[in-house]
C-alpha positions in Angstrom: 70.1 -42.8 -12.5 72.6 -39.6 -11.7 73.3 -39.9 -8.0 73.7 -36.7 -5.8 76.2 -36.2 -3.3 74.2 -35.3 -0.4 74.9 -34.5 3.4 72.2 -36.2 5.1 71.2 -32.5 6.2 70.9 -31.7 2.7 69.0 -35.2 1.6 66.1 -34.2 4.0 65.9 -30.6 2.5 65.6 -31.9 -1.1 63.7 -34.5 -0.3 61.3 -32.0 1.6 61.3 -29.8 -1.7 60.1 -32.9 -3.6 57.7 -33.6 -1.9 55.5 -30.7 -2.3 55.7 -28.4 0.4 55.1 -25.1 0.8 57.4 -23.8 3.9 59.7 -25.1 6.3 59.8 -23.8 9.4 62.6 -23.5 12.2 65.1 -22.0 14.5 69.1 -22.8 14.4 70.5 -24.9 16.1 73.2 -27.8 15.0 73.1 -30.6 13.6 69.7 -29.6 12.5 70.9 -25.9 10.9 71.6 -26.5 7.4 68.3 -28.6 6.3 66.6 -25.2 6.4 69.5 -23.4 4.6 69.5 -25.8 2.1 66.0 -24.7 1.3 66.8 -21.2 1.8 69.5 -21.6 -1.0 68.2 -23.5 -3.3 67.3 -22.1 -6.5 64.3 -24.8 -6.9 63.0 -23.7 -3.3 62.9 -19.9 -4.5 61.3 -20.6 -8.1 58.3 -22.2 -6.2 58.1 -19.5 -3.7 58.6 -21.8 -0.6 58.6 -19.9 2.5 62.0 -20.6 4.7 62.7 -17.5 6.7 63.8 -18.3 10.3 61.7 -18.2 13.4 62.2 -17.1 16.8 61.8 -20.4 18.6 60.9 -23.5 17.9 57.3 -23.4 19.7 56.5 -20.5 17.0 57.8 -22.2 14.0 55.9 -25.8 15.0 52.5 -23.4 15.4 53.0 -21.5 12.2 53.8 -25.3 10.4 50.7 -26.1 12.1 49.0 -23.5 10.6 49.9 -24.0 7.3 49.2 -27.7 7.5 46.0 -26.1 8.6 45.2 -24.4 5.3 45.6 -28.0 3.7 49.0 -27.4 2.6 52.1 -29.1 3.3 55.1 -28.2 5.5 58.3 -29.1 7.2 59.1 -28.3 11.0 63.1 -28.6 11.8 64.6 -28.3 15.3 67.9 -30.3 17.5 66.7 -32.4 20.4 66.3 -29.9 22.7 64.4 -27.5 20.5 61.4 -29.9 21.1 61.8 -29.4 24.4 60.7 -25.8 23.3 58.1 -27.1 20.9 56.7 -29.8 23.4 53.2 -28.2 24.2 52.4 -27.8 20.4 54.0 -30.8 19.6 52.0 -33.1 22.0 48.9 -31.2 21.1 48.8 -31.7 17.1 48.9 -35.4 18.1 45.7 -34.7 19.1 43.9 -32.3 16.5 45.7 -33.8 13.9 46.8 -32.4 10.7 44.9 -31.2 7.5 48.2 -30.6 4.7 51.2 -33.3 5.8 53.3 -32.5 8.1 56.9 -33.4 9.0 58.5 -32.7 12.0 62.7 -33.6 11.8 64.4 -33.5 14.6 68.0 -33.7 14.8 69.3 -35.7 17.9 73.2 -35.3 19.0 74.7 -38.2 20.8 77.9 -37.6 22.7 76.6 -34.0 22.9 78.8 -32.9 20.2 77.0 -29.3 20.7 74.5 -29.6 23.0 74.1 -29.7 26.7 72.2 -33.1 26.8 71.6 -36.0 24.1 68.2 -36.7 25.2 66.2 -39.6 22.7 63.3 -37.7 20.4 62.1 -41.5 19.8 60.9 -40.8 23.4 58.8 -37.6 22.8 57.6 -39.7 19.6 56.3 -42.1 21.5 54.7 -39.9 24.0 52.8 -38.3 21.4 51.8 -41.7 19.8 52.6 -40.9 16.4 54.5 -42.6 13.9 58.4 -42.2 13.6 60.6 -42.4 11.0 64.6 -43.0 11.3 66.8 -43.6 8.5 70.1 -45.7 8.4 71.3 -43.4 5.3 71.3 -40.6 3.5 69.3 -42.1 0.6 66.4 -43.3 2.9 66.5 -39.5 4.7 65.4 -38.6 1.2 62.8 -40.8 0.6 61.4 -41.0 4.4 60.7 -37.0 4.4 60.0 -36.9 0.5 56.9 -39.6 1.5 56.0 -38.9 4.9 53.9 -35.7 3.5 52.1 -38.5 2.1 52.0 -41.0 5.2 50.6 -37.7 7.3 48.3 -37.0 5.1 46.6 -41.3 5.0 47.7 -41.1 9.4 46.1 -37.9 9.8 48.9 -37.0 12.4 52.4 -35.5 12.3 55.1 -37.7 11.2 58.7 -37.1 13.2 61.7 -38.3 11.1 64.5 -38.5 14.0 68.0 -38.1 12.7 71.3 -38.1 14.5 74.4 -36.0 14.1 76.4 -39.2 11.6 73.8 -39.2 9.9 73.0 -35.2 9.7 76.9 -34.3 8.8 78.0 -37.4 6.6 77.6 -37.5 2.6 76.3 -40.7 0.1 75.0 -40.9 -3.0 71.0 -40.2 -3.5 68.7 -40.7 -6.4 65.9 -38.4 -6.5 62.5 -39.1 -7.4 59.4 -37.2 -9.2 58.5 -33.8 -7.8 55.3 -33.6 -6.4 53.0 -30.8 -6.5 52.2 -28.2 -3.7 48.8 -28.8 -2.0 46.0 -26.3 -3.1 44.7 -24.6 0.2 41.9 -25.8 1.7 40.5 -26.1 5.2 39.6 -28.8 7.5 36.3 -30.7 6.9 35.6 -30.8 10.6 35.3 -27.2 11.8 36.0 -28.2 15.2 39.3 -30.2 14.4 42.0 -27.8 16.2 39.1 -26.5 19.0 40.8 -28.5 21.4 38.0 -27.6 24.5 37.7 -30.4 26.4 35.1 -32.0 25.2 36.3 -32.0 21.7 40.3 -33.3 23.2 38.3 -36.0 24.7 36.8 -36.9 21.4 40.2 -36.6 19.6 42.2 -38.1 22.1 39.6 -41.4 21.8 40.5 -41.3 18.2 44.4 -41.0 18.8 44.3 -44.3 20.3 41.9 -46.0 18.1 44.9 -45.0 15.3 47.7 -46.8 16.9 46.6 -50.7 15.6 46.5 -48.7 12.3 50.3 -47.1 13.1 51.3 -50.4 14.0 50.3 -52.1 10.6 51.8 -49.4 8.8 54.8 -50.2 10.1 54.9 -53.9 9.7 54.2 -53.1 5.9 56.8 -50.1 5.8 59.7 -51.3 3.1 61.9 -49.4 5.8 61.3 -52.9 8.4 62.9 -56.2 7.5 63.2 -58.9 9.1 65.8 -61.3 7.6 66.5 -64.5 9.0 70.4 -66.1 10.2 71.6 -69.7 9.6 72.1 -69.0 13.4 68.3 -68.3 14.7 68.9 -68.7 18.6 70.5 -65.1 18.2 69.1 -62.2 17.0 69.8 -58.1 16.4 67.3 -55.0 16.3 69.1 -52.4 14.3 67.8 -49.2 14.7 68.2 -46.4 11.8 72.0 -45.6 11.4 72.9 -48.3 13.6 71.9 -50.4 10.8 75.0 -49.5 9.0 77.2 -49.8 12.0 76.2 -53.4 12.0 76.7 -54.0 8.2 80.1 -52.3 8.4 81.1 -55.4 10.9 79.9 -58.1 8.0 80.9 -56.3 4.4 79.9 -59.4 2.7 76.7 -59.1 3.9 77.1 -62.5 5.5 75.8 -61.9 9.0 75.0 -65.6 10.4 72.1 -64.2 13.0 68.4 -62.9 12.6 68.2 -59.3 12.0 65.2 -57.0 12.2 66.0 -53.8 10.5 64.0 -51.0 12.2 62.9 -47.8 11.2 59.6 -47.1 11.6 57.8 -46.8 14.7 55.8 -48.1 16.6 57.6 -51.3 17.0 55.4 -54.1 15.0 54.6 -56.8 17.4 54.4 -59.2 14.6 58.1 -59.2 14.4 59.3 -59.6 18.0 56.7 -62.4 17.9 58.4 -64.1 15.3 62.1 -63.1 17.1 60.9 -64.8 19.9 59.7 -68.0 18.5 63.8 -68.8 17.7 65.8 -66.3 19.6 67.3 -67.2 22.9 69.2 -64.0 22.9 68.8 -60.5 21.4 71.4 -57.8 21.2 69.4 -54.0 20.2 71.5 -51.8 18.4 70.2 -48.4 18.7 71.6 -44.5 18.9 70.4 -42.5 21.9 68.7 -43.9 24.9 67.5 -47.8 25.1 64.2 -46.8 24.4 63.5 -50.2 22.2 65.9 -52.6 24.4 63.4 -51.1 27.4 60.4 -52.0 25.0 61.2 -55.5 24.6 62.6 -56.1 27.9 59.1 -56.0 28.3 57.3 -58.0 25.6 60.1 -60.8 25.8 59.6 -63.9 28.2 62.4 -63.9 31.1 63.7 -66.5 29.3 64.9 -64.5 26.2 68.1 -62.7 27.2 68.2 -59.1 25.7 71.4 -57.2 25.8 72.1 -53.9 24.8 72.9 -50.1 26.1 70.8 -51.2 29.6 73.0 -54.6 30.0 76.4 -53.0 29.3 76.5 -54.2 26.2 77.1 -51.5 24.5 78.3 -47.5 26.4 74.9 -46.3 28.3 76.2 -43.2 26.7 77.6 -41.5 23.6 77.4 -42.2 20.0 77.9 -45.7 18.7 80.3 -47.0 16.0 81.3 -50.0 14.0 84.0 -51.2 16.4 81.6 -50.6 19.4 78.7 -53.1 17.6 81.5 -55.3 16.4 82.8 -55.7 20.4 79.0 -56.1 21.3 78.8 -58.8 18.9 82.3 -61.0 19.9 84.6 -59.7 17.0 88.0 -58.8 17.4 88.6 -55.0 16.8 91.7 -53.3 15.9 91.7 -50.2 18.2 94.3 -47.1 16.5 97.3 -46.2 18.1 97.4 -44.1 21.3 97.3 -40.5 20.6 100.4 -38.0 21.2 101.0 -36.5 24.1 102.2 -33.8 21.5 98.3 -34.0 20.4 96.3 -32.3 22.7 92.5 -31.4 22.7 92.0 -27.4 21.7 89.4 -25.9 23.5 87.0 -23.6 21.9 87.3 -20.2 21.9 86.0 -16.7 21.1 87.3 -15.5 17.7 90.0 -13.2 18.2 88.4 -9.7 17.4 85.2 -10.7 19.2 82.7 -8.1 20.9 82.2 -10.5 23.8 85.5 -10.7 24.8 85.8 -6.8 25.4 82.6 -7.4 27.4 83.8 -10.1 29.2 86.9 -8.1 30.2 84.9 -5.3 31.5 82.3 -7.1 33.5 85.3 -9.2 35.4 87.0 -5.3 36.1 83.5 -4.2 37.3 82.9 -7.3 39.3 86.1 -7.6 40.6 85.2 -6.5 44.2 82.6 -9.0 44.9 82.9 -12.6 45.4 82.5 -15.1 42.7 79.4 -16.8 41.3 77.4 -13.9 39.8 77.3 -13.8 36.5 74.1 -16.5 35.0 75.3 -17.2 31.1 73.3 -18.2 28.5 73.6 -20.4 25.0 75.7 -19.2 22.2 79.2 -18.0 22.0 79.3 -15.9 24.6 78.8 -19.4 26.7 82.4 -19.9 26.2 83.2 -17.1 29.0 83.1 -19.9 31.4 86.9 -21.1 29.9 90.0 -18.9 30.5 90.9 -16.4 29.9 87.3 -15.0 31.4 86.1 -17.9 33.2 83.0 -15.1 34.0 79.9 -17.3 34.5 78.7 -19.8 36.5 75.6 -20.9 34.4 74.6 -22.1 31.3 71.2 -24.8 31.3 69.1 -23.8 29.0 67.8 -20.6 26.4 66.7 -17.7 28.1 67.3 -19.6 31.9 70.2 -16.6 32.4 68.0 -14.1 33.2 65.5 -16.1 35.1 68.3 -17.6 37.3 69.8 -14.0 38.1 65.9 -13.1 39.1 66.0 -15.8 41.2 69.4 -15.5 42.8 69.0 -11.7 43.4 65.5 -13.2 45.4 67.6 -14.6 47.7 69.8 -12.2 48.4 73.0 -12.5 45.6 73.0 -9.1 44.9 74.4 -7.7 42.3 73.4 -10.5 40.0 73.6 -10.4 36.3 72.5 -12.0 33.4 74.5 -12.6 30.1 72.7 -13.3 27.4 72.9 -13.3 23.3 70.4 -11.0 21.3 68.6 -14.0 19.3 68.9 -16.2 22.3 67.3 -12.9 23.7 64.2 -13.1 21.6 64.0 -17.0 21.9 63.1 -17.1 25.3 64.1 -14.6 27.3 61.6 -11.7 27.4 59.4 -13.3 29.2 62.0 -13.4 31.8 62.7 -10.1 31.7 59.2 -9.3 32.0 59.2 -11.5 35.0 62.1 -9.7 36.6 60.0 -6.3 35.8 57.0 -7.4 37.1 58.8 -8.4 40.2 61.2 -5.3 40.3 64.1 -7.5 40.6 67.6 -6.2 41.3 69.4 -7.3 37.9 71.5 -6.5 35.2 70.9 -7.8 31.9 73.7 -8.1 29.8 72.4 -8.5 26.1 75.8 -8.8 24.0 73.9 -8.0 20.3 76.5 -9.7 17.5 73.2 -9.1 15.3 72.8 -12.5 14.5 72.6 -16.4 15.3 76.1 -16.5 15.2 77.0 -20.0 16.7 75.2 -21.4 14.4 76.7 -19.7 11.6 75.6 -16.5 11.2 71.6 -16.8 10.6 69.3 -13.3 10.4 68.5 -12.5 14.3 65.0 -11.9 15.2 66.1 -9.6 17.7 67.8 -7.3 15.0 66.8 -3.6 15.1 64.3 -4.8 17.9 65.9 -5.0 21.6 65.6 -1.5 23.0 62.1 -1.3 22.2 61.3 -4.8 23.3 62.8 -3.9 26.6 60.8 -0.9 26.9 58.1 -2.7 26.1 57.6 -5.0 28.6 58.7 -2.4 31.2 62.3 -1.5 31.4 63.0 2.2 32.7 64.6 3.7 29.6 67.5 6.1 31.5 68.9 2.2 32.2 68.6 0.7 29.3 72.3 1.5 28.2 73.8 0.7 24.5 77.4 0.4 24.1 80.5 -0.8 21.7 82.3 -3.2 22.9 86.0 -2.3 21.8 89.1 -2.1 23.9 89.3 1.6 23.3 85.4 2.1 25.4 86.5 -0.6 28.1 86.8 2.7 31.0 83.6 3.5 29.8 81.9 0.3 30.0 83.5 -0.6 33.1 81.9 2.8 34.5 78.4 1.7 33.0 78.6 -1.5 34.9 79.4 0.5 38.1 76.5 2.5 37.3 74.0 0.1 37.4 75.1 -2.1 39.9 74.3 0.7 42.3 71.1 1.4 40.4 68.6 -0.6 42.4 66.2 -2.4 39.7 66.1 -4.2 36.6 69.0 -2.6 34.1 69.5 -3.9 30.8 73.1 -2.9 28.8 73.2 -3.7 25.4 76.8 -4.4 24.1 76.5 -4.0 20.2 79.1 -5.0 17.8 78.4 -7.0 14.4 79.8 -10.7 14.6 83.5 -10.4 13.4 82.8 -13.9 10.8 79.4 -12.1 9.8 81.2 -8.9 9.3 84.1 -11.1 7.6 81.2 -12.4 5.0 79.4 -9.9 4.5 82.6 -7.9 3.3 83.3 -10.7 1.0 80.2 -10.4 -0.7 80.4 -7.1 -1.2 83.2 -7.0 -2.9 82.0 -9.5 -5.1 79.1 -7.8 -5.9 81.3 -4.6 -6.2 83.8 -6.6 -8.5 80.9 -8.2 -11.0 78.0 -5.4 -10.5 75.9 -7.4 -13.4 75.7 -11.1 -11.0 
């Protein structure tokens, strides 16, 4: 059958679209970004009317996938790592009410925090909601693992997570498609009081969570995504984990590995085979991407007498992505290590694109700040983050979306006055109104710095939810209107914005100043098309 050259990004999306949902639901945020835009772009997706607009966080697109799953139909929830962190309360929750139209939740970890600030495990939220987890060693069984877990919702009755990593997300192989599957028609859930989670009904729900997890357990046993494959050698064994399945058959291309291997890559762990691991094994080595989350589970199951090895025993780096050389050291085998690089070859740091609004922002808050001592200016996530590198090195924060504005709150509390916020205008409507609402409630002294490319720029230049909105969200929730301030941020206003910043600084109160110039690669694009569609008027 014709194979398709798929990112593993891109297998996920298609594999979502065959499956027979009816949205997909998300926020930006890399390496998770593109299974959404896949959707977005594909000509199948729009035919069938699936619905793939972005959301403002991740907590609202998880309770609007709930919902549809709700109506009977199915859907797909995308996020990074720490997006769930956003999407935790629902998350943990649907666990609990279950689901009515399958659900998939991806999430998109990023060891060696390629673009994020931490590379936290999803297998562990997984596990803390007790559902069933799906991780794929390639690109073809991304496909098929979203593609069927609609279906394995649907028999669970729970969410299904299918936990990716950043190799996997951004790295292409071959896929064979399967038969598209029909939407769901809509209909509700037989038990009224399914997602009426009063206490009463939780406990109720929560009872039947548990009852579930033998079932979980034997689904996984039976999954075609677990093997257990025994070695000439049986006193050692491996536990390859998704992708680090490959990494292990890269170090034995003949597929003549001598030891026991359990492939795993569906959760929970079956008990059946560690049981029969244990019967022969005298030592187990646990290949796995993230944190040691099963090498920590079978530390405990094992007898003391089993040794297991692993991230935890030094093994293998406690931290950073793995690779073939890495498994191949773990398991004795010479590796050939590259030449040392250049001194001529040096690291480039990131930097704003030459032409960007934040820079002329940047270079008028340092002017206007410039008489007060250093360590006032709380940053935010997105481009503007990289203001903390010359030539600006301007803020001294940057922890999580939205915590800009809530650190300057509580820095101005105690006394660091002036304090200001920086912050982006999607990263804006993510998370920080509430903040500001906060900060209004409290009639903090702060300056809010909104710097309004007019779109999800880091990400690549997704639709903002923010766009159009932020002065009348600001006077919403409370902002005096003579200091919310709008300027352009070019060289030839930076007297002007300079004098703004004085301004407020003396004002004493919340002040928000909105610096507004289109993204300069958004502007670059949309020019492009434009032309295009100036040049062939009839496409």
């Amino acid at each position: 059958m014709q194979k398709n050259l798929f990112l593993g990004v891109e297998a996920i999306g298609q594999g979502a679209i065959d499956g027979g949902i009816s949205g997909v639901y998300a926020y930006p945020g890399t390496p998770s970004t593109e299974i959404t835009e896949f959707i977005q772009e594909s000509e199948q997706a729009v035919e069938k009317g699936i619905r793939s607009k972005w959301s403002a966080n991740e907590k609202t697109a998880y309770e609007a996938a709930l919902g549809m799953s709700y109506a009977g139909k199915r859907c797909m929830v995308c996020m990074k790592h720490v997006g769930l962190n956003v999407a935790a309360d629902a998350f943990i929750n649907s666990a609990i009410t279950g689901i009515n139209g399958g659900m998939v939740l991806t999430v998109a970890d990023d060891p060696s925090m390629h673009s994020s600030q931490n590379e936290q495990d999803s297998r562990f939220y997984g596990k803390f909601a007790m559902i069933p987890i799906l991780e794929p060693s390639n690109q073809q069984e991304a496909y098929d693992m979203v593609r069927e877990g609609f279906e394995l919702s649907e028999k669970l009755e729970v969410p299904v997570m299918v936990r990716i990593t950043t190799r996997l997300a951004h790295s292409r192989a071959g896929v064979i498609r399967s038969e598209v599957l029909a939407e769901n028609d809509m209909v509700l859930p037989s038990d009224p009081s399914q997602f009426v989670l009063l206490p009463a009904i939780a406990r109720r729900r929560y009872k039947g969570l548990l009852e579930k997890q033998e079932l979980f357990e034997k689904t996984a046993k039976k999954s075609k995504y677990n093997t257990y494959t025994k070695g000439e050698d049986k006193s050692f064994g491996i536990i390859a984990c998704g992708i680090a399945y490959n990494y292990l058959k890269e170090n034995y291309p003949k597929d003549d590995c001598p030891y026991t291997i359990l492939k795993l890559s569906q959760y929970p762990v079956p008990q059946k085979f560690l049981d029969k691991m244990a019967k022969h094994c005298e030592e187990v080595l646990v290949l796995e991407e993230g944190y040691p989350v099963v090498e920590e589970h079978i530390k405990a199951v094992f007898k003391k007498d089993i040794q297991v090895s692993g991230r935890l025993s030094g093994a293998l780096p406690r931290d950073g992505e793995l690779n073939a050389d890495l498994v191949g050291k773990a398991l004795g085998k010479e590796t050939q290590l590259g030449a040392d690089v250049p001194e001529l070859v040096v690291n480039r740091p990131p930097a704003l694109c030459q032409g960007c609004g934040h820079q002329d922002m940047y270079k008028s808050l340092n002017e206007a700040l410039d008489k007060y001592t250093k360590g006032r200016v709380f940053s935010d996530i997105g481009c503007y983050t990289l203001g903390a590198l010359p030539p600006y090195k301007s803020i001294y924060s940057c922890v999580d979306m939205g915590a800009s504005v809530t650190m300057a709150k509580g820095a101005a509390d105690a006394g660091l006055i002036p304090a200001v916020a920086v912050i982006g205008d999607s990263t804006f409507t993510h998370s920080g109104i509430t903040g500001l609402l906060d900060a209004v409630n409290d009639e903090a002294n702060i300056i809010v710095v909104i710097s309004d490319n007019e779109s999800v720029s880091m990400t690549g230049g997704q639709e903002s939810s923010a766009l159009g909105k932020i002065e009348s969200i600001c006077t919403g929730v409370g902002v005096d209107p003579n200091h919310i301030r709008v300027l352009t941020p070019l060289k030839k206003y930076h007297d002007l914005m300079v004098e703004t910043f004085e301004e407020e600084i003396a004002y004493e109160g919340v002040s928000v100043i909105v610096f507004r110039r289109e993204c300069i690669q958004a502007a670059a694009k949309r020019l492009r098309k434009e032309k295009k569609m100036k040049d062939n008027p009839t496409k």
